[in-house]
C-alpha positions as CSV (number, residue, x, y, z in Angstrom):
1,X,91.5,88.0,103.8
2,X,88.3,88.7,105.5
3,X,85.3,90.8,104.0
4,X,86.0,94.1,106.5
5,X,89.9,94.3,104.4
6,X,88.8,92.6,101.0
7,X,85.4,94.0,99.8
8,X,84.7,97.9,98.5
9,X,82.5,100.1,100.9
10,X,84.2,98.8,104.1
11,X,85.9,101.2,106.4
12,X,89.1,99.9,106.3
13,X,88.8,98.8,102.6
14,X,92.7,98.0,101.5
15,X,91.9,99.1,97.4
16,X,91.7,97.0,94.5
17,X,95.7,96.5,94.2
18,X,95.1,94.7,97.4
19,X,92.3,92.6,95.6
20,X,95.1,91.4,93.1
21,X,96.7,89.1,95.8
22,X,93.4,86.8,95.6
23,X,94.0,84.3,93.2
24,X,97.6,84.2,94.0
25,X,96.6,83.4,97.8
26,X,93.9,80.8,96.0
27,X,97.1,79.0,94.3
28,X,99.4,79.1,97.0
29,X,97.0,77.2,99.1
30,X,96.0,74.8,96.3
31,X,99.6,73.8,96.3
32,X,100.2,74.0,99.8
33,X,97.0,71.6,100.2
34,X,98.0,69.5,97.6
35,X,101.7,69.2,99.6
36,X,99.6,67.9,102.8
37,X,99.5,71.6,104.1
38,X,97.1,73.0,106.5
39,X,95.7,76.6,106.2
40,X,94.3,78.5,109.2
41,X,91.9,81.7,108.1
42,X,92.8,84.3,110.8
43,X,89.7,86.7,110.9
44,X,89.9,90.1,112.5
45,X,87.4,89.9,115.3
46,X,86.1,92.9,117.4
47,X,84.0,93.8,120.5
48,X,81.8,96.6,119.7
49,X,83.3,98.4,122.2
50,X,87.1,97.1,121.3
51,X,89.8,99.9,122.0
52,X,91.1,99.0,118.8
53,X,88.9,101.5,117.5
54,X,90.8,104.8,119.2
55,X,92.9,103.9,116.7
56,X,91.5,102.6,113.5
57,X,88.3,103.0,112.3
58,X,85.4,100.5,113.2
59,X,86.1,97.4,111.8
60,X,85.6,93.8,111.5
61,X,82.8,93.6,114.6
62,X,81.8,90.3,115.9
63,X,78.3,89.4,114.1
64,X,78.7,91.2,111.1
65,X,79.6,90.3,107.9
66,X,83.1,92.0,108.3
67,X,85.1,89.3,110.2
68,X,83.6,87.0,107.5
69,X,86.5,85.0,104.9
70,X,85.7,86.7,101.4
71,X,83.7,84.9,99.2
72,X,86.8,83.8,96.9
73,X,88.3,81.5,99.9
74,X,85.5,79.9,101.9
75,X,85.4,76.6,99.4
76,X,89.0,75.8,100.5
77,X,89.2,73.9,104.1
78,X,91.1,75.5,106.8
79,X,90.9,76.2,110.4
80,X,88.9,79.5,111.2
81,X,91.1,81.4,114.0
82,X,89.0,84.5,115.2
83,X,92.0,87.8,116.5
84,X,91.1,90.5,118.0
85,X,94.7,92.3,117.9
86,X,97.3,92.9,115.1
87,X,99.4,89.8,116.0
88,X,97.6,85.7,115.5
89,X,99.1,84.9,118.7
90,X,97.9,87.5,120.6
91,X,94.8,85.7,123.1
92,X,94.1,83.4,120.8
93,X,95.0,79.3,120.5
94,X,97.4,79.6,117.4
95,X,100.5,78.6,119.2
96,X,99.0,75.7,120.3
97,X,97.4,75.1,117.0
98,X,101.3,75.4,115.7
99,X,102.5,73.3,118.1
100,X,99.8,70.5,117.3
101,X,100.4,70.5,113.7
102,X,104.4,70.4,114.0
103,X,104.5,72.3,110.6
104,X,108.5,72.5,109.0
105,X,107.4,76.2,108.0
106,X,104.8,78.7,108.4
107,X,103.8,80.7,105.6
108,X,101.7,84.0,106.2
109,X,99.9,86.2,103.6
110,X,96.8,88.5,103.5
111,X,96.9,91.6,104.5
112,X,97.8,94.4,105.9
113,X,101.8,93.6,105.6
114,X,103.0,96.1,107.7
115,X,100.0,95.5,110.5
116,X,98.9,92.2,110.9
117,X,101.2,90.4,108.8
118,X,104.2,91.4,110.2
119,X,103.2,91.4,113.7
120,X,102.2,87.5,113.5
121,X,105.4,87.1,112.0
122,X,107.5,88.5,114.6
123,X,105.8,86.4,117.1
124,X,106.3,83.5,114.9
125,X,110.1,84.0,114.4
126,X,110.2,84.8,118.4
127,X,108.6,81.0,118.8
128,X,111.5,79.9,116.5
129,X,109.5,79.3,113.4
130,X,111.1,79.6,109.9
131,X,108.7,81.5,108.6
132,X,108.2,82.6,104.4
133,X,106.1,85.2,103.4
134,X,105.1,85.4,99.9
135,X,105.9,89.2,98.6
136,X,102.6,88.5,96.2
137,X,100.4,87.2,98.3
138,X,100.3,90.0,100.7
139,X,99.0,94.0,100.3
140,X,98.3,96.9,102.5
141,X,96.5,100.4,102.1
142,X,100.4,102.0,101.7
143,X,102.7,100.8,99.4
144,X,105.6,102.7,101.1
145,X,104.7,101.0,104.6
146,X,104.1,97.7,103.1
147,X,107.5,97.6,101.3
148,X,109.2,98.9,105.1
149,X,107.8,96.1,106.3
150,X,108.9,93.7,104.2
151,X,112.2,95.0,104.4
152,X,112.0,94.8,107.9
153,X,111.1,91.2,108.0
154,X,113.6,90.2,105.6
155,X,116.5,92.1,107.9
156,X,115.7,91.9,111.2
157,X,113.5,89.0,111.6
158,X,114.9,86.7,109.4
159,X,112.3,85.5,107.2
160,X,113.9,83.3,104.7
161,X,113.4,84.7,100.9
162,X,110.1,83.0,99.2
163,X,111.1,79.7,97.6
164,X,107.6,78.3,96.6
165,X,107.3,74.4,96.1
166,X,106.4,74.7,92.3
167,X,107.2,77.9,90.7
168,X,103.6,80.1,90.4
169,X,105.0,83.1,91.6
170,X,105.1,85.8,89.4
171,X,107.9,87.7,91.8
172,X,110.2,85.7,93.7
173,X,111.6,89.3,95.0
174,X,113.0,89.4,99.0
175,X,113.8,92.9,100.0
């Protein structure tokens, strides 16, 4: 949910259907919060010279406004975890973060599902965390790849369906 993924005129822009997830990721972490939750922003965070780039356009580049939460989540408090690869827990300090914070769950959502989303939560569920991911509160640039995804984290890694702690959700759907 960082400026380079959320915000028009962006190379890797994810489209306004992605912008619908906003205020649904807004409530989920009011309730999470309210529940005694804590939220850690993971912000895509590149080198100038990042190899990443053979692959995707350049995005997201250290000192730019790209790696940046949007606008819409900075008021909430959180942990900012900078990433420079698709998965949280690649060379970063999130599994100690996780290991810190004891959490019963760990929720993911922003985007892109079938990228980063899912990458973080296959090295979640390989750390033997149950892990939810709201179907609503993530997007991607492709729905057909973001719906595989989903599929694929439902059957092979074993997310458990969404079952949100007070019912906000407009689609409870697992696939």
């Amino acid at each position: 949910m960082v400026v380079g993924f959320m915000e028009d005129g962006h190379n890797l822009y994810c489209g306004d259907e992605a912008r619908e997830i906003i205020p649904k990721v807004q409530r989920l972490i009011e309730t999470e919060q309210a529940a005694g939750g804590s939220v850690i922003f993971i912000c895509d965070t590149h080198d100038p010279d990042d190899l990443e780039f053979e692959m995707f356009p350049v995005h997201c580049v250290r000192g730019t406004e790209e790696p940046e939460i949007i606008p819409e989540l900075r008021e909430y408090e959180g942990i900012h975890l900078p990433k420079r690869r698709y998965s949280a827990f690649f060379e970063t300090n999130l599994a100690d973060l996780l290991a810190e914070l004891e959490p019963e769950r760990v929720i993911v959502c922003g985007v892109c599902t079938d990228i980063c989303v899912m990458h973080t939560v296959a090295d979640a569920r390989n750390r033997d965390y149950a892990v939810d991911v709201p179907t609503d509160c993530v997007a991607s640039f492709d729905s057909e790849a973001h719906a595989n995804a989903l599929r694929h984290m439902e059957r092979i890694l074993g997310r458990a369906c969404w079952r949100p702690r007070t019912s906000y959700l407009s689609d409870n759907t697992c696939y």
